[in-house]
LOTIBA-927124 format. One record per residue (C-alpha): residue in one letter; x, y, z. Coordinates in Angstrom, 1 decimal, m for minus. Example, Ala and Ser with C-alpha at 12.3 -4.5 7.8 and 13.67 -1.06 7.14 Angstrom:
{'a'; {12.3; m4.5; 7.8}}
{'s'; {13.7; m1.1; 7.1}}
This chain:
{'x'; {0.0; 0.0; 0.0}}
{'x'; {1.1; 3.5; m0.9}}
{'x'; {1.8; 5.6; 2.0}}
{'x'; {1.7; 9.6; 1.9}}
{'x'; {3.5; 11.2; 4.4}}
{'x'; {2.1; 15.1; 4.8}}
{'x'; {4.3; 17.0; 2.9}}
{'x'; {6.4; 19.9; 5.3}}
{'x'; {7.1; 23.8; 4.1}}
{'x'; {10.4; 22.1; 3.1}}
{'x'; {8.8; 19.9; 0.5}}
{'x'; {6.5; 21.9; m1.3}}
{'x'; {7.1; 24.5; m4.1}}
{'x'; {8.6; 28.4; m3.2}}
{'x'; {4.5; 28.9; m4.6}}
{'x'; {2.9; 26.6; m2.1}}
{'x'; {5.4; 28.0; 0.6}}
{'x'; {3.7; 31.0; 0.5}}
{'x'; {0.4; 29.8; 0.7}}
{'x'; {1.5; 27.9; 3.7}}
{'x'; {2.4; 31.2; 5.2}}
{'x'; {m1.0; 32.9; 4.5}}
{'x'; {m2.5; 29.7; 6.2}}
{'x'; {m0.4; 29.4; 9.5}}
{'x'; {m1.3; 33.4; 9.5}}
{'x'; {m4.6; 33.4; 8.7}}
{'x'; {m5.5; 29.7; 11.0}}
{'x'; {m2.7; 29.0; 13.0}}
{'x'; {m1.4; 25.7; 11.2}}
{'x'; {m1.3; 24.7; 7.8}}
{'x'; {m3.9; 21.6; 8.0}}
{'x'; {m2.8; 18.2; 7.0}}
{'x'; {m5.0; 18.2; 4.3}}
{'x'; {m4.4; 21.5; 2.4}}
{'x'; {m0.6; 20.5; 3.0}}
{'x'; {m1.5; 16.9; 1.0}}
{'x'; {m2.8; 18.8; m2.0}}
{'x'; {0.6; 21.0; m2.1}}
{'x'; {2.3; 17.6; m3.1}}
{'x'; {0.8; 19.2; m6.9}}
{'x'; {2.3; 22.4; m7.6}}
{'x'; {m0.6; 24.3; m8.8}}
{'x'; {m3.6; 22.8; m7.0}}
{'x'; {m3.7; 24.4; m3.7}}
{'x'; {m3.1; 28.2; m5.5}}
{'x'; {m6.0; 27.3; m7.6}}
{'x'; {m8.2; 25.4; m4.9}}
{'x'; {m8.4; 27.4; m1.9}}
{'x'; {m10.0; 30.4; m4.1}}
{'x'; {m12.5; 28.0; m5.5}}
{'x'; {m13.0; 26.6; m1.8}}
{'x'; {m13.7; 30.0; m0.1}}
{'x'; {m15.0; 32.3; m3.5}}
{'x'; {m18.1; 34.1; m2.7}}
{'x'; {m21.6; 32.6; m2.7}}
{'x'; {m25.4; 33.2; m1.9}}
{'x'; {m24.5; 31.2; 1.4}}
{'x'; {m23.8; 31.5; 4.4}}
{'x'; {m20.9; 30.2; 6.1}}
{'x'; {m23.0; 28.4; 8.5}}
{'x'; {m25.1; 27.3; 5.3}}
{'x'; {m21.6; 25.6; 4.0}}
{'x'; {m21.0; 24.0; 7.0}}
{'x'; {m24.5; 22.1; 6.6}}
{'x'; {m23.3; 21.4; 3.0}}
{'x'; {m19.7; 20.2; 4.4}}
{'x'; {m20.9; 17.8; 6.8}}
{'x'; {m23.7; 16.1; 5.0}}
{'x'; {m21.4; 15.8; 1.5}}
{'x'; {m18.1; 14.5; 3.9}}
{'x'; {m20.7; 12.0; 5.4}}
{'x'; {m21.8; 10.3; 2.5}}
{'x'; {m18.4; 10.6; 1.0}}
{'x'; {m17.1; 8.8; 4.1}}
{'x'; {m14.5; 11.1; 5.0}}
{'x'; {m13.5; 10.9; 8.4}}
{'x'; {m10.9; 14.0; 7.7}}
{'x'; {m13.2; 16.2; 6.6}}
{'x'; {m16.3; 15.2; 9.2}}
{'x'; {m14.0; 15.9; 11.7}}
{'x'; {m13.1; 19.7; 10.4}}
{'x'; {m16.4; 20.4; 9.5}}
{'x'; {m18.0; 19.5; 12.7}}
{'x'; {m15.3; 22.1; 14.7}}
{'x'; {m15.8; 24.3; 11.9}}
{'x'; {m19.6; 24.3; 12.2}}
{'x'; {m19.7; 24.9; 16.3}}
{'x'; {m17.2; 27.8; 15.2}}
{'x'; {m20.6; 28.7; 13.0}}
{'x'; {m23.0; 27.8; 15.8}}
{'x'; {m24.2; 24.3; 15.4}}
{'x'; {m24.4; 22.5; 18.8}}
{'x'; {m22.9; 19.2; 19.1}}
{'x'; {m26.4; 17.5; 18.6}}
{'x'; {m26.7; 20.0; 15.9}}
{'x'; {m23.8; 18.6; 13.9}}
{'x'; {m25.1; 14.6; 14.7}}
{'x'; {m27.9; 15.8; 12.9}}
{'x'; {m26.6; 17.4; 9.7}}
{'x'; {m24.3; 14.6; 9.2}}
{'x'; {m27.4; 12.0; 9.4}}
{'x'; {m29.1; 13.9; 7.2}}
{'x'; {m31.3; 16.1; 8.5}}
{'x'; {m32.1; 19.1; 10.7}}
{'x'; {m34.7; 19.1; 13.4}}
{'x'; {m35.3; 22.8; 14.2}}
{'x'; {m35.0; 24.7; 11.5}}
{'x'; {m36.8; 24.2; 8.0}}
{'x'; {m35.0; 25.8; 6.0}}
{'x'; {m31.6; 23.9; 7.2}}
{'x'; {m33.6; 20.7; 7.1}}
{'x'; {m34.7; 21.2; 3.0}}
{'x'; {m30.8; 22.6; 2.6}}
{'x'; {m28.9; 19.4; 4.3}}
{'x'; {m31.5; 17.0; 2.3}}
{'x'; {m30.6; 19.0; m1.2}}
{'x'; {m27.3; 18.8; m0.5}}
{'x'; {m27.0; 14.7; 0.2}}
{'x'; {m29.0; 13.7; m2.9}}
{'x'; {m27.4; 16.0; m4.9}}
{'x'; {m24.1; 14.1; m3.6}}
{'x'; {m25.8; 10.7; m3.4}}
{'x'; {m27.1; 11.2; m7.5}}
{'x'; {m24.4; 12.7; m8.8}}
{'x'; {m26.6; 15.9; m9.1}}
{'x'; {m30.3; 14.8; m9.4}}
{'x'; {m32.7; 15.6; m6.5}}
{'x'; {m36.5; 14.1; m6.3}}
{'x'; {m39.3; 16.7; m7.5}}
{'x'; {m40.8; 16.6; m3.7}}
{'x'; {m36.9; 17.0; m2.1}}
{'x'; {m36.5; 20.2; m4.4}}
{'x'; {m40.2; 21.7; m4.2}}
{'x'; {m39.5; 21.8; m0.3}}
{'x'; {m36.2; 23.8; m0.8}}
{'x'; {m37.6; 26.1; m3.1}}
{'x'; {m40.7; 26.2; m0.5}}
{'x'; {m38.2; 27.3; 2.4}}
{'x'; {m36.7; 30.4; 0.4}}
{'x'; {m33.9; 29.1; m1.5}}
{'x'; {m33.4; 30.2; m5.7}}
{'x'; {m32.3; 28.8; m8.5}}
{'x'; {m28.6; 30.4; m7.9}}
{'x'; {m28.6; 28.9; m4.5}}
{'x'; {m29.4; 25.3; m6.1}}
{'x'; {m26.3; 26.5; m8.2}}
{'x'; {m24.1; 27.5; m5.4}}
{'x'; {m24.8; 24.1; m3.6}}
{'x'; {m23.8; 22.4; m6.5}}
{'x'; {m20.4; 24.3; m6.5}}
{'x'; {m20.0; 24.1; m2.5}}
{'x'; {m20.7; 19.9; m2.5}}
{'x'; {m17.8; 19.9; m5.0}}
{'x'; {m15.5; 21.9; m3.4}}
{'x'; {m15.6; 20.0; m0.5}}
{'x'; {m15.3; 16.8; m2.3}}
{'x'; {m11.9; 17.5; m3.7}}
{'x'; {m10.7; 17.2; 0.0}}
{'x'; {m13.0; 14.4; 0.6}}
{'x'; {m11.3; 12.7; m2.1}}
{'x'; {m7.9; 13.2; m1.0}}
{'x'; {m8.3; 12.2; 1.6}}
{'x'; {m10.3; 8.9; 1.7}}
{'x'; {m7.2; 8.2; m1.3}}
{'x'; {m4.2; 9.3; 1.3}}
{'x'; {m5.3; 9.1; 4.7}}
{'x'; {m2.9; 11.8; 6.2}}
{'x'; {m3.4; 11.9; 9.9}}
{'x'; {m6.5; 13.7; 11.0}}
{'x'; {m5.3; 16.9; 12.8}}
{'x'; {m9.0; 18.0; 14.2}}
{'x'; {m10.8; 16.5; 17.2}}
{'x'; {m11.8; 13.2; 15.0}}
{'x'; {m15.4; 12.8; 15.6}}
{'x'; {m17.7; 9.5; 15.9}}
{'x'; {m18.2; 7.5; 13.1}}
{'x'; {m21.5; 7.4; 12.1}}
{'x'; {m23.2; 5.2; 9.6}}
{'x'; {m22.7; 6.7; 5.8}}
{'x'; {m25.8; 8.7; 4.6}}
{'x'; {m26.8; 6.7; 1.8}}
{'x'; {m30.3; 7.0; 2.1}}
């Protein structure tokens, strides 16, 4: 089995050694993952723009499309950062449990956003007529369909790497739950 060992300032490009500066600026540490995709020499100057460029969502909005597309991807990495990420945004603990099964127990309009989000990640794009009637019933446009789309592929990239590498979780790691596949 191939091993990947998370690449170090040392053993990245002078380009991804700057972006590695901006990170441990901007977060404190360069996470394991972002390091992994600096083993490529271009893909972490052109992903992090793509990851954070601006949306019709919300941050916390993300977070409920991070946690629900890392879950059915089975990425333990990326569960892990998204549930600190989202109690950063202000989900509870229960909160997160909750998004990452699938659903969203006090709020409608989170509910009809996390469900979107997992079929369009289960179907490779296609929701059911009654799954998108409810999220156009909660408030959500045609653009924010769009943006969804955009933000369950941005954090697949990551989900990706990492299920393929397994670099060492550097979050709290969280539960394993059953994959959404339903």
């Amino acid at each position: 089995m191939t091993t990947f060992k998370v690449p170090t300032r040392e053993d990245v490009s002078s380009n991804n050694q700057a972006i590695f500066d901006n990170l441990k600026k901007a977060v404190g540490f360069v996470p394991n993952i972002y390091a992994t995709v600096a083993y490529s020499e271009t893909a972490l100057g052109n992903y992090l723009p793509f990851e954070s460029a601006k949306s019709s969502l919300s941050n916390k909005e993300k977070e409920v499309i991070n946690l629900i597309t890392s879950q059915v991807n089975g990425c333990r990495y990326c569960q892990s950062a998204h549930t600190a990420i989202g109690k950063l945004n202000g989900f509870t603990d229960e909160q997160v449990l909750e998004l990452r099964q699938g659903f969203y127990s006090s709020d409608k309009k989170y509910d009809a956003l996390v469900k979107t989000a997992k079929q369009i990640t289960l179907n490779n794009g296609k929701v059911d007529d009654a799954t998108l009637e409810t999220f156009f019933n909660t408030g959500y446009t045609k653009g924010s369909l769009v943006d969804i789309i955009l933000a369950v592929n941005a954090v697949s990239v990551t989900n990706y790497i990492h299920n393929l590498t397994q670099v060492e979780i550097d979050f709290p790691i969280v539960p394993e739950l059953e994959t959404a596949t339903v």
